[in-house]
C-alpha positions as CSV (number, residue, x, y, z in Angstrom):
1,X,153.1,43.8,103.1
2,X,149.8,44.4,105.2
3,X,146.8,42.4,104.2
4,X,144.2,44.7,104.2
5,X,140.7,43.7,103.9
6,X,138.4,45.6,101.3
7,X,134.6,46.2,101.0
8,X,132.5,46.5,98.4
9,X,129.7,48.7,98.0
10,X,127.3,48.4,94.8
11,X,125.1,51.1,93.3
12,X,122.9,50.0,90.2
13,X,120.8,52.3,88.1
14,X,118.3,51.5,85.9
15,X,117.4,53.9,83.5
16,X,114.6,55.0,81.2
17,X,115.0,56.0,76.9
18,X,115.7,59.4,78.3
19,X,118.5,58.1,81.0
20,X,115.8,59.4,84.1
21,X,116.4,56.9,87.0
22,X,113.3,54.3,86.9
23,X,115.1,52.5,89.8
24,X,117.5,51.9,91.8
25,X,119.3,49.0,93.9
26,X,122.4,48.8,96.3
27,X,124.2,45.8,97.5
28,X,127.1,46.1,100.3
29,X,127.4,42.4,101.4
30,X,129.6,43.0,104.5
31,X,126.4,44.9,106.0
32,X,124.5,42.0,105.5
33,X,122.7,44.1,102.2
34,X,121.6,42.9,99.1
35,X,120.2,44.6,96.0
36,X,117.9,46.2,98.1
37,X,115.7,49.1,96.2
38,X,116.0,52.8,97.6
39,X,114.0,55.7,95.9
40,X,116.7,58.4,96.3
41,X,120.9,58.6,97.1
42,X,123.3,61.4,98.0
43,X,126.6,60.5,97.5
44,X,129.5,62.9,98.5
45,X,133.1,62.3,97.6
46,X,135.7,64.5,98.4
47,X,138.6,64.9,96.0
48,X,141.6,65.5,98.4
49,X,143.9,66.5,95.5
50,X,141.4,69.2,93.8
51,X,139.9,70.3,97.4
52,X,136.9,69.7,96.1
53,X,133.6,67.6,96.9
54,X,132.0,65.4,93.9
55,X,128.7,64.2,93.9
56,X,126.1,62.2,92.6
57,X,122.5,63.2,93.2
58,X,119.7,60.5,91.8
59,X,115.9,59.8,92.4
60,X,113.7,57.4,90.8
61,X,110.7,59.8,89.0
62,X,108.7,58.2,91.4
63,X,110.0,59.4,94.2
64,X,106.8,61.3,95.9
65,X,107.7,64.9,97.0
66,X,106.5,64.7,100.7
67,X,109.3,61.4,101.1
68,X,112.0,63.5,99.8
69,X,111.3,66.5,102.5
70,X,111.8,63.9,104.8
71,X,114.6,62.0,103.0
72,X,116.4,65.9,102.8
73,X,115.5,66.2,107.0
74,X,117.0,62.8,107.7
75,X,120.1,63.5,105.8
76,X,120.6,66.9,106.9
77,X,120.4,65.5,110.9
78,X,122.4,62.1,109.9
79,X,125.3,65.0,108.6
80,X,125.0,66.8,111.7
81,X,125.5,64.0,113.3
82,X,128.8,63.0,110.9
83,X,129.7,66.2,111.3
84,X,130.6,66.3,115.2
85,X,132.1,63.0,115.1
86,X,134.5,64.3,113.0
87,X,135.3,67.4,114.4
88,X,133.9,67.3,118.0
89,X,133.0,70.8,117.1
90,X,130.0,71.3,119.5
91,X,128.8,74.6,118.4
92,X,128.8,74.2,115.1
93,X,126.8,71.1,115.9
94,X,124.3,72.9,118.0
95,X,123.9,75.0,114.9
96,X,123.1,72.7,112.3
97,X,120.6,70.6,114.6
98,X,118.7,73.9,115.0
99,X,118.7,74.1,110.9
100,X,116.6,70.7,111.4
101,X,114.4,71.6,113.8
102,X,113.8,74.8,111.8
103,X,114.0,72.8,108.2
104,X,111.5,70.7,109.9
105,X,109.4,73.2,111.0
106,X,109.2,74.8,107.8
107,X,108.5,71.7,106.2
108,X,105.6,70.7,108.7
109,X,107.5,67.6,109.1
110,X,107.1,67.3,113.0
């Protein structure tokens, strides 16, 4: 039997009467992280035996609107990013990095 190590990662919401995210905390100990507070998470996990990607989108409602165009940029290029590591597709690649710069653009963000 293999002893396989495991890590933990730790999301914690706090919510208000009407279950709106007022703040939220993460802990993953093995990266040297703990209960730090973030404004905003995507989480994407895919569901091999449905095909299928589940999600969970949250913000605090204090999350200002100009830090989310750049939290969406940032995620967008940090998926490009995932996205040729995994597949070493370089065109695609190319693609999506000129969806940033364009997103970006669009966004007056550079």
């Amino acid at each position: 039997m293999t002893n396989n190590k495991k890590s933990k990662i730790e999301l914690v919401v706090e919510l208000d009467e009407n279950q709106v995210p007022e703040a939220l905390f993460w802990t993953a100990e093995d990266g040297g992280v703990n209960e730090e507070e973030a404004k905003a998470m995507l989480l994407s996990i895919w569901d091999s035996k449905n095909q299928e990607t589940l999600r969970i989108d949250l913000w605090t409602k204090d999350m200002p609107v100009d830090e989310m165009k750049v939290f969406f940029h940032q995620t967008l290029v940090a998926m490009s990013d995932t996205f040729n590591r995994a597949t070493q597709d370089e065109k695609m690649t190319a693609t999506m990095k000129d969806f940033c710069d364009y997103f970006a653009e669009k966004l007056e963000l550079k």
